[in-house]
C-alpha positions in Angstrom: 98.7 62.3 -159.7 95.7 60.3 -159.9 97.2 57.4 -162.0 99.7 57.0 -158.8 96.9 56.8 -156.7 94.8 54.3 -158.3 98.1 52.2 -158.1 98.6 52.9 -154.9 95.1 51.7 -153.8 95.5 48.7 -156.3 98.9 47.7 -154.5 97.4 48.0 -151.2 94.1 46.2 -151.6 95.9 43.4 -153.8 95.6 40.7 -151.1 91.5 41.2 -151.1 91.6 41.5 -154.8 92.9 38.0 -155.3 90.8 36.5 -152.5 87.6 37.7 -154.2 88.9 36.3 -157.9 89.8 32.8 -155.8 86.1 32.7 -154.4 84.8 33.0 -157.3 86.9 31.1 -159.3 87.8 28.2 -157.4 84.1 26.6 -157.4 84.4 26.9 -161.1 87.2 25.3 -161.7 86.8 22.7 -159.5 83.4 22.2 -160.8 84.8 21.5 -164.7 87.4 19.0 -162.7 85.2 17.2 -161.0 82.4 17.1 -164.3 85.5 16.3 -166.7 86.9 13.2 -164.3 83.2 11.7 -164.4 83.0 11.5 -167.7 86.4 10.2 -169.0 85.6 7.5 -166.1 82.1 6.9 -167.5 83.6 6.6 -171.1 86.3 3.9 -169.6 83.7 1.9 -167.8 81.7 1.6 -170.7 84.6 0.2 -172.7 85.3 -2.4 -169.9 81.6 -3.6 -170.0 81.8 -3.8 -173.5 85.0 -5.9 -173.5 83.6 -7.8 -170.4 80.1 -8.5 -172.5 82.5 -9.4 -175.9 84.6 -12.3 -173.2 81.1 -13.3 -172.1 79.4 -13.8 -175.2 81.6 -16.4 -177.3 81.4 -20.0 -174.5 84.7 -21.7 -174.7 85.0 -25.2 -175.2 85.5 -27.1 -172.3 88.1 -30.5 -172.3 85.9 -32.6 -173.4 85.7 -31.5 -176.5 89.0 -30.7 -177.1 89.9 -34.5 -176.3 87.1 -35.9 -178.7 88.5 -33.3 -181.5 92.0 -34.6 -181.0 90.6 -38.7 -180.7 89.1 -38.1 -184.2 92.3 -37.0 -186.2 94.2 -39.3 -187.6 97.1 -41.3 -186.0 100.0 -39.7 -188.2 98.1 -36.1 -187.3 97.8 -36.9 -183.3 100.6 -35.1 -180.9 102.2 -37.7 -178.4 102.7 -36.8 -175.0 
Protein backbone atom coordinates (compact mmCIF):
# COMPACT_ATOMS: atom_id res chain seq x y z
CA UNK A 1 0.00 0.00 0.00
CA UNK A 2 2.68 2.43 0.60
CA UNK A 3 4.85 1.59 -2.58
CA UNK A 4 1.44 2.64 -4.61
CA UNK A 5 1.42 5.68 -2.82
CA UNK A 6 4.82 6.92 -3.22
CA UNK A 7 4.06 6.33 -6.98
CA UNK A 8 1.12 7.99 -6.81
CA UNK A 9 2.71 11.18 -5.33
CA UNK A 10 5.71 10.67 -7.76
CA UNK A 11 3.18 10.70 -10.84
CA UNK A 12 1.43 13.62 -9.56
CA UNK A 13 4.34 15.93 -8.67
CA UNK A 14 6.31 14.81 -11.95
CA UNK A 15 5.83 18.19 -13.69
CA UNK A 16 7.68 20.11 -10.54
CA UNK A 17 10.06 17.28 -10.37
CA UNK A 18 11.46 17.98 -13.79
CA UNK A 19 11.24 21.72 -13.50
CA UNK A 20 13.52 21.64 -10.44
CA UNK A 21 16.20 19.11 -12.32
CA UNK A 22 15.89 21.78 -15.46
CA UNK A 23 16.80 24.71 -13.03
CA UNK A 24 19.41 23.30 -11.90
CA UNK A 25 20.67 21.68 -14.78
CA UNK A 26 20.25 23.97 -17.50
CA UNK A 27 22.93 26.65 -16.09
CA UNK A 28 25.22 23.75 -16.13
CA UNK A 29 25.00 22.68 -19.16
CA UNK A 30 24.91 25.71 -20.79
CA UNK A 31 27.76 26.83 -18.93
CA UNK A 32 30.22 23.67 -20.33
CA UNK A 33 28.64 24.92 -23.89
CA UNK A 34 29.37 28.17 -23.71
CA UNK A 35 33.22 27.39 -21.91
CA UNK A 36 33.73 24.47 -24.63
CA UNK A 37 32.75 26.94 -27.85
CA UNK A 38 35.48 29.51 -26.41
CA UNK A 39 38.08 27.43 -26.37
CA UNK A 40 37.87 25.43 -29.66
CA UNK A 41 37.41 29.14 -31.09
CA UNK A 42 40.55 30.24 -29.14
CA UNK A 43 42.56 27.13 -30.41
CA UNK A 44 41.33 28.09 -34.21
CA UNK A 45 42.37 31.67 -33.88
CA UNK A 46 45.57 30.85 -32.73
CA UNK A 47 46.20 28.58 -35.75
CA UNK A 48 45.07 31.52 -38.12
CA UNK A 49 47.60 33.95 -36.52
CA UNK A 50 50.09 31.49 -36.80
CA UNK A 51 49.45 30.87 -40.50
CA UNK A 52 48.95 34.67 -40.91
CA UNK A 53 52.48 35.38 -39.06
CA UNK A 54 54.16 32.18 -41.31
CA UNK A 55 52.53 34.40 -44.86
CA UNK A 56 53.95 37.45 -43.20
CA UNK A 57 57.33 36.44 -42.37
CA UNK A 58 58.95 35.13 -45.83
CA UNK A 59 58.83 38.89 -48.34
CA UNK A 60 58.05 37.82 -51.78
CA UNK A 61 59.93 39.03 -54.58
CA UNK A 62 58.53 41.74 -56.27
CA UNK A 63 58.80 42.07 -60.59
CA UNK A 64 61.70 43.45 -60.56
CA UNK A 65 63.50 40.84 -59.59
CA UNK A 66 61.84 38.38 -61.36
CA UNK A 67 62.62 40.32 -64.66
CA UNK A 68 66.51 40.73 -63.80
CA UNK A 69 66.49 36.77 -62.90
CA UNK A 70 65.01 35.94 -66.21
CA UNK A 71 67.46 38.87 -68.22
CA UNK A 72 70.39 36.89 -66.76
CA UNK A 73 69.74 33.32 -68.19
CA UNK A 74 70.79 32.46 -71.16
CA UNK A 75 69.13 33.00 -74.57
CA UNK A 76 68.50 29.25 -75.34
CA UNK A 77 67.11 29.05 -71.51
CA UNK A 78 64.74 32.44 -71.86
CA UNK A 79 60.77 31.72 -72.47
CA UNK A 80 59.43 33.90 -75.49
CA UNK A 81 56.33 35.63 -75.14
Amino acid sequence: MANSNGQEKLIKHHFWIVLALAVVLLPVVAGSVVTGVADATDKKAKEIDNRKNALNISKPKGLNYVVSKINRRPISKRVSR
